[in-house]
N, C-alpha and C positions, 0 to 999 in steps of 0.2 A: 293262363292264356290272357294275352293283352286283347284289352276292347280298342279299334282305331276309333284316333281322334279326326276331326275333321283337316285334313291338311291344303294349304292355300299352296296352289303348283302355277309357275312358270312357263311357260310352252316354249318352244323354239322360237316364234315369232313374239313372243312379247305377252301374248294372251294371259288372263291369268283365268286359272280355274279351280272352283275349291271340290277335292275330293274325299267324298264322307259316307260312313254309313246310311242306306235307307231306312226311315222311319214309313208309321203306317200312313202318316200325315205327308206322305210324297206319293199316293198310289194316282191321284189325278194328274199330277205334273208328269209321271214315270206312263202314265198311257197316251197323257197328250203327245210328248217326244216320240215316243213306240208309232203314235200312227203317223205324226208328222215326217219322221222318220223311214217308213214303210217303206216308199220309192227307193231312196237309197242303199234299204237291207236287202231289200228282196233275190238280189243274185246270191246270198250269201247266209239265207236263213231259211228252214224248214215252212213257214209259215206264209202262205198267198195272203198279200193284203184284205183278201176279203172274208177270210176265215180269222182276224185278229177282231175277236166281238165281246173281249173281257171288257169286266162294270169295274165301276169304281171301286165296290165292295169288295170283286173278286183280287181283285190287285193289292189290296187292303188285308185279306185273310192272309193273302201269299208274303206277303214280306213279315207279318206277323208269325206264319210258320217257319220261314226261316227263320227269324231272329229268335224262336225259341227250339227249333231243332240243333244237335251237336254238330258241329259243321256247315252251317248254315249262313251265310252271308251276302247281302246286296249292297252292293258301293253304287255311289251315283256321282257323276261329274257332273259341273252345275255352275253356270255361269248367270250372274244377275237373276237368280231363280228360273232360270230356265237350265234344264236338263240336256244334256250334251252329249253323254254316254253312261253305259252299263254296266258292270262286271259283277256276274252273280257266282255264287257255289252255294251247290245243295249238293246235301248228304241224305245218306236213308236211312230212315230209323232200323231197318232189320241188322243184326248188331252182325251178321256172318260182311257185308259191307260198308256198314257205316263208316268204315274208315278212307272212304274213295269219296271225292268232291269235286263232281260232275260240275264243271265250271264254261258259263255262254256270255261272249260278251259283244256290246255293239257301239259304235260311237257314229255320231252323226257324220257325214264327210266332208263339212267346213274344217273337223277335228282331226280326218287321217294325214298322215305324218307330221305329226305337231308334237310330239313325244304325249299326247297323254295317254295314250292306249300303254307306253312304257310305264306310264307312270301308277296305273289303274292295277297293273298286272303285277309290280313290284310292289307296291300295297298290298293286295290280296295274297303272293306267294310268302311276304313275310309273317302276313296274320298266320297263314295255313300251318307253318314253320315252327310256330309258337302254340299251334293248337294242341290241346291234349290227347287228341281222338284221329285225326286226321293223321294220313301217311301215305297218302299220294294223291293227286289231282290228277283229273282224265277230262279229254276234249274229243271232239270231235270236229273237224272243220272241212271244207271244202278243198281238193287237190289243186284246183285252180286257184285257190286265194292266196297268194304267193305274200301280197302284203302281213296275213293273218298269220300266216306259215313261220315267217321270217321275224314277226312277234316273239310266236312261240318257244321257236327254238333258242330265242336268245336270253329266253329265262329257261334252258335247261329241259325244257319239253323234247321228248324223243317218240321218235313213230316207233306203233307197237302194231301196227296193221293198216288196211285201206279193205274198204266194205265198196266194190262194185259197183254203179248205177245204183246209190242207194236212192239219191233224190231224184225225182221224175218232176221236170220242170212244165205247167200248161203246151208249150212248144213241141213237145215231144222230147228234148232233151235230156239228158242224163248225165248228173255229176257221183263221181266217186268222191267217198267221205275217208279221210285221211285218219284215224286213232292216237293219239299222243298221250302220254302220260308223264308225270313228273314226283317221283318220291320228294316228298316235304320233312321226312322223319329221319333222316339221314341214311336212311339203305340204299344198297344199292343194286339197281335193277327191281327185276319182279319176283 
């Protein structure tokens, strides 16, 4: 399995943004963006800004246990040391699953359609590709995210179901969560 390097990307507008591995030495910068960020995820993430109360520490153990779980990986895009976007996968140790790499990812929205979400996503499916253990990737996204949707599917992600009113928004609202998944190992289907 190849470890990624850090790669310097291009955006459609001219932007340049380097996208690399997270170290544990990025868990301050990776919380500051997360809350800075908050206003903008929040139509689009599990998480009310006021339940986001992870430490420095905690953020710190977490990229450390991905980076030594099999299937485990945090990219971060990162402009002049400031953090831009997300794209994680985690895997489970319990070996009946560990080959499924539950992957969340977020970019700030100076960043939506600038190609880097393309570029974050074709990163991570080539690493998965080349992994030893891994042999499909699964998401979860929002039915209304039609931006996220239209990501996905164009790296090969296929709907495998929709879970009903899963999120219950403070408003009263209700979004159905869309299932996608994508073989990395060369099979095909499930």
């Amino acid at each position: 399995m190849s470890v990624l390097a850090p790669e310097l990307v291009k955006l459609r507008d001219g932007r340049e943004v380097t996208i690399r591995p997270a170290v544990p030495d990025d868990a301050e910068a990776m919380i500051r963006y997360l809350k800075l960020g908050q206003p903008e995820f929040t139509g689009y993430v599990v998480t009310e800004p006021d339940e986001f109360v992870i430490t420095v520490d905690q953020e710190r153990d977490w990229i450390l246990a991905q980076e030594h779980t099999s299937g485990g990986m945090v990219l971060l895009a990162e402009t002049t040391n400031e953090v831009v976007g997300l794209l994680n996968c985690s895997a489970q140790s319990r070996r009946r699953i560990a080959h499924v790499g539950q992957i969340g990812m977020t970019l700030r929205k100076a960043y939506w359609d600038s190609g880097l979400g393309s570029a974050m996503m074709g990163q991570l499916v080539a690493w998965a590709e080349e992994h030893s253990v891994l042999e499909m990737l699964q998401l979860q996204v929002y039915a209304d995210n039609d931006r996220a949707l239209g990501l996905y599917h164009k790296f090969g992600f296929v709907e495998a179901g929709r879970l009903p009113q899963r999120t219950k928004f403070g408003s009263g609202e209700y979004k159905d969560d869309v299932i996608m998944y994508r073989r990395v190992d060369g099979g095909d289907g499930i």
